[in-house]
Every structure is written in C-alpha cells, then in structure tokens.
C-alpha positions in Angstrom: -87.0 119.5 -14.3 -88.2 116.3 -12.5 -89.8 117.3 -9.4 -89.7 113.9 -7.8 -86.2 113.4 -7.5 -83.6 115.0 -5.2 -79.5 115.4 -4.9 -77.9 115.5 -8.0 -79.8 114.3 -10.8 -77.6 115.7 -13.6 -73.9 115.4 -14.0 -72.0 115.4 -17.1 -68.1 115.4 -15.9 -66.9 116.0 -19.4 -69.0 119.9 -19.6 -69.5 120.6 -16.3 -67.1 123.0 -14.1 -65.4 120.1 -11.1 -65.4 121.9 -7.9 -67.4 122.5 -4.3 -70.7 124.2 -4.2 -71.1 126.6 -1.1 -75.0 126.5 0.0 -77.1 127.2 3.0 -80.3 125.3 2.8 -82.7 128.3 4.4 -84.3 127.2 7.9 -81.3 125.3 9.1 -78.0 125.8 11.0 -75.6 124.6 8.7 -73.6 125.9 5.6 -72.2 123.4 3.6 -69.5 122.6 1.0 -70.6 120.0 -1.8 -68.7 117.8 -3.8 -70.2 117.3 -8.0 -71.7 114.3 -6.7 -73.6 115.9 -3.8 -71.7 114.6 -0.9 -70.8 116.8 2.1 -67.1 117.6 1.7 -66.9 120.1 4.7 -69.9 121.9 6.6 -69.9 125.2 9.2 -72.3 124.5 12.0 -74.2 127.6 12.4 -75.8 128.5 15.8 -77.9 130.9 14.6 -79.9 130.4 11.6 -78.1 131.4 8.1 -81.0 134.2 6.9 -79.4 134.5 3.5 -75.7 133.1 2.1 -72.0 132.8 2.8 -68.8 133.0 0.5 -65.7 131.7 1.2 -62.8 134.0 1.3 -59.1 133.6 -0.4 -57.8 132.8 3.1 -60.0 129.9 3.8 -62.4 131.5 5.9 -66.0 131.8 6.0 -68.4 134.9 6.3 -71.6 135.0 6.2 -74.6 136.6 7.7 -77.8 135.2 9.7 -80.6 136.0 12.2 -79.6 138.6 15.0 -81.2 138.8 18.3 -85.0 139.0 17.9 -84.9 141.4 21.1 -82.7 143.6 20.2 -84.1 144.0 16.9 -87.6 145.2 17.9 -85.9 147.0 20.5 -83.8 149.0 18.2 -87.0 149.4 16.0 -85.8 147.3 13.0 -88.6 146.7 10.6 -90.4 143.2 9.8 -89.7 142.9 6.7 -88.1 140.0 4.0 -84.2 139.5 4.0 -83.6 140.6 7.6 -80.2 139.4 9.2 -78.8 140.9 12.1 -75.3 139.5 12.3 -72.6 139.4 10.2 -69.8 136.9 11.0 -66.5 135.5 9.8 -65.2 132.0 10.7 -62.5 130.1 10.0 -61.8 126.7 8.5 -62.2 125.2 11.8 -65.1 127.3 12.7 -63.2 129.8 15.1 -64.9 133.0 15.1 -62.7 135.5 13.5 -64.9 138.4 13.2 -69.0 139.7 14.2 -70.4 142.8 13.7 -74.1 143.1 14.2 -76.2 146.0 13.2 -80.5 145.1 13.4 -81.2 146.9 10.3 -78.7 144.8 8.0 -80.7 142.5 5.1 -79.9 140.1 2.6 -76.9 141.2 1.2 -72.7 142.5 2.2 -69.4 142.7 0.6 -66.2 142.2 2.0 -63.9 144.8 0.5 -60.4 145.1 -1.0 -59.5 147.1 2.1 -61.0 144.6 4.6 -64.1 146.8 5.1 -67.3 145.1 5.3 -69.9 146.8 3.0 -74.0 146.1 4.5 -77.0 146.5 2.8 -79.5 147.8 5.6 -83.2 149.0 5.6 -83.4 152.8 6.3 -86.7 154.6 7.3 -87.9 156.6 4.2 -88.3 159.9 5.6 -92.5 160.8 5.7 -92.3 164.1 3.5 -90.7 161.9 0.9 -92.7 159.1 1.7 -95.8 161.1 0.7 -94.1 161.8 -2.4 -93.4 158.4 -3.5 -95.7 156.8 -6.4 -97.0 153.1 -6.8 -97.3 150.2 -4.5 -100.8 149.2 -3.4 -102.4 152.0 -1.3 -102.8 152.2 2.2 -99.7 149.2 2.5 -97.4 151.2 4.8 -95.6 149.6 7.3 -97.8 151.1 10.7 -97.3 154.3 8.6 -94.0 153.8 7.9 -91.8 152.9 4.2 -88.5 151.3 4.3 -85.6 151.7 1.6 -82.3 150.5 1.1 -79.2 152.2 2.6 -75.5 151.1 2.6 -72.9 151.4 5.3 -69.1 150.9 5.2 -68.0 149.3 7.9 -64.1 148.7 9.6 -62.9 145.6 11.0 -63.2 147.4 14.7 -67.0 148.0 13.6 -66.6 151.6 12.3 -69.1 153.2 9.9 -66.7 155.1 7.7 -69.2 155.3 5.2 -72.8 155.9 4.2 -75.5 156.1 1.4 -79.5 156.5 2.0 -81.1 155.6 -1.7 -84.2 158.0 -0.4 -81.9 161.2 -0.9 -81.2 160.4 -4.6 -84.1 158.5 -5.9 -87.3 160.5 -7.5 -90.3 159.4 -5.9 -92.5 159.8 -9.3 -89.6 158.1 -11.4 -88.4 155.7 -9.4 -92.2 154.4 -8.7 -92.8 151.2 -7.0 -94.4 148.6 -8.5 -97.9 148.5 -8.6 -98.3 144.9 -7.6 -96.2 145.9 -4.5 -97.1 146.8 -1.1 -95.8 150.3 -0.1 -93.9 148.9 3.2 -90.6 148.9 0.9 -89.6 151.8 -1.5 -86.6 149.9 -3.3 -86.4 146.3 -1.5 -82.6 146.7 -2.2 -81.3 142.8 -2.4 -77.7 143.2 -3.9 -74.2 144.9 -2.2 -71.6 144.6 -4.8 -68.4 147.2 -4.3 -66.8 147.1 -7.8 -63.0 148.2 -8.3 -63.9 151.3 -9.0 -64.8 151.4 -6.0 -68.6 152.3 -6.7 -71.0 150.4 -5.4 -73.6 147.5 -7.9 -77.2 147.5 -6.7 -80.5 145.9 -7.3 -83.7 147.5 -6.4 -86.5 145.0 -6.8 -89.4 146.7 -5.7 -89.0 149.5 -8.6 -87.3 146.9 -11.2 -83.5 148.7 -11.2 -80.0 148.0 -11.1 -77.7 150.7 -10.6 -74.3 151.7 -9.8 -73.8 154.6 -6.7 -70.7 156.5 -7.7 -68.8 156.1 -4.3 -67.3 159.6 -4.3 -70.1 161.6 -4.7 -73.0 159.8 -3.8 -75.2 160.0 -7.3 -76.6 157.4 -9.2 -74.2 157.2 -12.1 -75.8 154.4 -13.7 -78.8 152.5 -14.1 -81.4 150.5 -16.0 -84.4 148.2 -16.0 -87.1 150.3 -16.3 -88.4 149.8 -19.7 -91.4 148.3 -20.8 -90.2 144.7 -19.1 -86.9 144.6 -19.1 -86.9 143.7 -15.8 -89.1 142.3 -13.7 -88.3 142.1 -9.7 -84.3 140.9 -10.1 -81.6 140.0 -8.1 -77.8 139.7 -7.8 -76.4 141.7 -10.7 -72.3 141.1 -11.0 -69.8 142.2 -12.9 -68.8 139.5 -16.0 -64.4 139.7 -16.9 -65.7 140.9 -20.4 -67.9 143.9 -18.4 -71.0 143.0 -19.1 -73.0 142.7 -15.9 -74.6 139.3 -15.6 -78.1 139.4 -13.7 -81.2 137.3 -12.2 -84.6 138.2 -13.5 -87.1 136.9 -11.6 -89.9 137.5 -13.8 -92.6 138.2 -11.5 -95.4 140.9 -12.0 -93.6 141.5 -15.2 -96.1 143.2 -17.4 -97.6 141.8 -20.7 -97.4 137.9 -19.9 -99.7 135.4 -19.0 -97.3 133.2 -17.4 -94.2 134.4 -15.4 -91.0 133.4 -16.1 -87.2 133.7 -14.6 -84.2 134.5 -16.9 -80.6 135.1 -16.5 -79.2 137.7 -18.9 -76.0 139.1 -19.4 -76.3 142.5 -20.5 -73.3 145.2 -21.9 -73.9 147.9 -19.2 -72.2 150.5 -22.4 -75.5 149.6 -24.4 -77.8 148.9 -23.1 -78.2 145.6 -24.7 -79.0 142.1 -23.6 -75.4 139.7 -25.3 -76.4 136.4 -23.9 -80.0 134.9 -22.4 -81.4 132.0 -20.7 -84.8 130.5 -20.2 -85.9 127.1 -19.3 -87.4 124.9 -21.8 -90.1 125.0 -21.5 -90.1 128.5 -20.3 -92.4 127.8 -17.5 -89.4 125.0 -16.0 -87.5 128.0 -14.5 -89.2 130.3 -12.5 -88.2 131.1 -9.3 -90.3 135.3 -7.7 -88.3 136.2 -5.3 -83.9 135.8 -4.2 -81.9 133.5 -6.5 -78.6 133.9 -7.9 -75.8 133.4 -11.2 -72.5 132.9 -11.3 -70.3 132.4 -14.6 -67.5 129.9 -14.3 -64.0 129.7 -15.9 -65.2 127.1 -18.4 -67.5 129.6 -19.5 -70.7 127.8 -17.6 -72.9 129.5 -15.5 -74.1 128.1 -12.4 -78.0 129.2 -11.3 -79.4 128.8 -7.8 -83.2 129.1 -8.1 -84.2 130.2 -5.0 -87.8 128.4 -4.8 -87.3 125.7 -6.5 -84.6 124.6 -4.1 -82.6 124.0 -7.2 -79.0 124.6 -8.3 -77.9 123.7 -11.7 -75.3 124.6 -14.4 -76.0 125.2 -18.1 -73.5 125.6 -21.1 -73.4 128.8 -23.0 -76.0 126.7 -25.3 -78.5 125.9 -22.2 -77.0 122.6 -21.6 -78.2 121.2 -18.1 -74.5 119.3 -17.4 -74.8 119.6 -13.6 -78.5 119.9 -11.5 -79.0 119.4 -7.8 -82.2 119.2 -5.9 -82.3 120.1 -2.3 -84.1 117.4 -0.4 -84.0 118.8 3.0 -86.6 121.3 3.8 -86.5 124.2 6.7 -88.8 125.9 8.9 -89.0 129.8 7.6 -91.9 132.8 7.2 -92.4 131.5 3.9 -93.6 128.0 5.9 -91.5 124.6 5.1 -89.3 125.1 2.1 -86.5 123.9 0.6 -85.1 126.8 -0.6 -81.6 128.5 -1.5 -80.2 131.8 -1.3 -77.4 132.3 -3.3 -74.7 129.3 -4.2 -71.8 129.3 -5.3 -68.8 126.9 -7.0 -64.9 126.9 -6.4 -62.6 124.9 -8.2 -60.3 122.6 -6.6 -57.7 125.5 -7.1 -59.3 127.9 -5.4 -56.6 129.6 -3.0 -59.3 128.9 -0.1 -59.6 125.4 -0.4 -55.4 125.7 -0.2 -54.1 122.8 2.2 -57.8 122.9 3.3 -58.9 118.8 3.9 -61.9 117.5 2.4 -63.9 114.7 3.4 -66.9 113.7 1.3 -69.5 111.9 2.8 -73.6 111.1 1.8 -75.7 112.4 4.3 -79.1 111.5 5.5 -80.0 114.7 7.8 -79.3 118.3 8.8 -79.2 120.3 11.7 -83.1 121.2 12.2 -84.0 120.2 8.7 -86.5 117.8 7.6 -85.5 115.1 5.0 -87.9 115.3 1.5 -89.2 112.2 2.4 -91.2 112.8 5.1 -93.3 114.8 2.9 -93.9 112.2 0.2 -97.1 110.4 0.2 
C-alpha cells in the first residue's frame, strides 16, 4: 500500500465491480456517495457527527446512526465507552428527515428489518453478581465498578421496544472469558446487529473473540465460534454470504502466538466449521487494521474491504487482486485524536433500486464539512 498517496490510487475498470461507495469519513458531518474515480456523486449533510456508518435503503433513503445528546447521555447514565451513538435516523434523498429514534445506550451497530423494525445494538449494565463471576480482562479495569455488555432491542417505527435480548443472561462468565489483553469495562464489546431471514439475530463479540447467532424465539445462543486457539482475534462485521458461508473481519489484534499482528477477511462454512476462502495482505503486515472495519462480497464475486485505520477501502479478486483502492485524505477530530478513518463502506451498482431515478452529480472535492485535508499534515 503506498502511504503517501490519497483518493483512488488503484482502478482496474475491466475487474473491478462499477458502482457508488457509501462512506462516512469519522469526525466529520457528512456521508458521502463516491463514484470508481473518487468523485463526490451525491453527499448527506449531517448535523451531528456520523459515530459509525450508514446504508442506503431500496427506497432511496438513508439511515444511519451518529452522536446523541452528550447531556442526555450522562444524564441517563450511558457508559463512556467506544462505538457510542445516540441517534438513529433515516433521511431521504433530499435529506428530509423520515425517521429518529434515539436511545443513549445504542453503539456501533442496527439493522433495519423486513418488517420495518429497527434492530439496535446497545450497552447493558452487567449485573455485579455476574460481574464477579466473569473471568479475564486486566484486573481492577471496571468501569467506576461497573462492566458493560451487549444487549439488543427491537424497535417499531413509533419507537416501540417489542423486543429484547441481554447477552449477560446466556453467556458463562468462565467460558465466555474476556481477553486477557482487555480491560474489564466491557464483557463482549458487541460490534455487529445482523437479523438474518430466519429471523435470528448475527453477532460479534470482540472482547471474548465470538460470533454467534441468538435464536430469536427463544433467546439461546444456537450458534457460535471463534474461540479456538486463534481463530479469531478481536473481529468485526460477520454477514451472511448467498452460498451460506458467513464472511467475517478479523482484526488480528492480541491474537495469540504471533509476533506481528495481522487483519484477515475469511469466509468460513458456518456447517463446518471451516475457513473456504482467506485474505491477507502481501506482505502480511500491509493489512492490518485493530479495531472496526468491514467486508462486503460483490456480484462479480469481488469483495470490497474498508480498513478502518488505515483509512482505506479497496477491492480484491477472489485471487487477492487489488483492482480498485481508495485512500481517505481528509482527516477528522475523534477520541482516537486526528484520523482518517472509516467505519464500514459499502458499494451499489448503478442498478441498485435506491439509486432508481436518483440524480448523480460527480464532482472532485477539495474539503469536507469539519475535516482537515491530508495535506496540511505533510511536511
């Protein structure tokens, strides 16, 4: 990867998948639609910052979640902690607002279901009998005596909870340990919200290296994997592939055995057990991004791979082609200090029912809505 170049620096037309990448530069107040080139085709002014991703729905609109009111979140006793959002929101084309719900306790992650629910990922106070209980994590890490975990609520468009799950009630504390390279503020540091067709509900748990499917009718964990001997190491955004292999983000950090840490993006048959398809950069140590980041496998049979900390998105063939790369070169204001990271991105083709009768306007530009441009940091 060159690290001294930014926009797209790869882009083979003949391989790659033509379409709009959907990104959110983190620290600004925009969420943008790119063209293969890395123009601006159509962007979402955001009042509040964007704290993790949108996605664009089949109708055209927008949802996506970002910072709530500071206030009312230390009012309602929302923890501190990585991820946090606050507001949920749904816009159209125009920018209209269609739809807010905001709950202080939401974090990086929702679905928008077949039914028009809205399923959020939200931190849930580990009770402190259990939270005795629970193994790993550095000692004495507690959040002011307190550990968080993930939880999941179902929400209506009229801002109903019709539905709930608290990972604490069917997790085992001496199992499900937390990784000893952790701080114990976070049991599970839940990062992914994925309501299959089943109707079950996809999860990642980074703090104690699982993914695992939550059987929606009765609450257990019918499913999971990634605790083995490093088979997974902190990851993000497992999804379900059309051939039902689940296709996941391995970050790679505090895995155990290696001297240098490494991402990967595997696809894995969730039947097996087994890991199908894998990708690592080359050299290894090119790819590595410890925290967020996300895949997604196009219908040329591409994937596309935002690494989060690298503030890069780029697509590979099924070989580990590069065909497509983009570098963001505007950097934002977070915790984390200046950075030029990226959530989650994704691609739609030009076909995409969204992007219907939608107009599209391409244009290069040269700076973002409380963003700083790459080369004010160049010496």
């Amino acid at each position: 990867m060159n690290r001294y170049r930014y926009g797209v620096i790869i882009n083979d037309p003949s391989k790659a998948y033509n379409g709009y990448t959907l990104f959110a530069p983190q620290g600004g107040k925009d969420m943008w639609l790119m063209d293969m080139q890395g123009r601006m085709a159509h962007h979402w002014p955001i009042p509040d910052i964007p704290r993790e991703y949108g996605r664009l729905l089949p109708n055209g609109h927008l949802i996506y979640s970002c910072r709530g009111d500071e206030e009312k979140r230390k009012k309602a006793g929302a923890p501190k902690l990585s991820g946090q959002g606050g507001l949920m929101r749904e816009v159209d084309w125009d920018n209209k607002l269609i739809w807010e719900y905001e709950d202080p306790f939401s974090h990086h992650d929702f679905c928008r279901m077949e039914n028009g629910n809205t399923m959020l990922l939200r931190y849930v106070q580990v009770p402190p009998e259990i939270m005795v209980k629970v193994q790993g994590g550095l000692s004495e890490t507690e959040d002011d005596g307190k550990m968080w975990c993930a939880s999941f609520n179902e929400v209506t468009p009229e801002g109903k909870v019709v539905w709930e799950w608290f990972s604490y009630e069917h997790l085992d504390p001496v199992e499900d340990s937390i990784c000893p390279l952790c701080d114990r503020r976070e049991w599970t540091h839940g990062n992914t919200c994925l309501v299959l067709p089943s109707g079950d509900v996809l999860t990642s748990f980074r703090n104690i290296n699982t993914i695992c499917i939550v059987d929606k009718g009765t609450g257990d964990i019918k499913w999971k994997w990634g605790r083995g001997l490093g088979e997974l190491a902190h990851p993000h955004d497992p999804h379900p592939l059309p051939n039902g292999n689940f296709l996941i983000f391995d970050n790679g950090a505090h895995r155990p055995g290696v001297e240098v840490n490494v991402s990967l993006v595997i696809e894995l048959n969730p039947k097996t057990k087994e890991i199908e398809w894998e990708y690592c950069g080359s050299p290894p140590s090119d790819f590595y991004s410890a925290v967020c980041s996300g895949t997604q496998r196009l219908p040329n049979g591409n994937t596309l791979i935002c690494s989060t900390t690298q503030g890069r998105i780029f697509e590979i063939t099924e070989k580990g082609q590069i065909v497509w790369e983009y570098i963001n070169p505007f950097y934002g204001k977070i915790e984390a200090g200046i950075v030029n990271w990226i959530f989650r991105a994704y691609r739609y083709g030009p076909d995409y029912e969204g992007l219907a009768g939608k107009t599209l306007t391409p244009e290069k530009l040269d700076s973002w809505n409380g963003l700083y441009s790459s080369s004010a940091f160049r010496s």
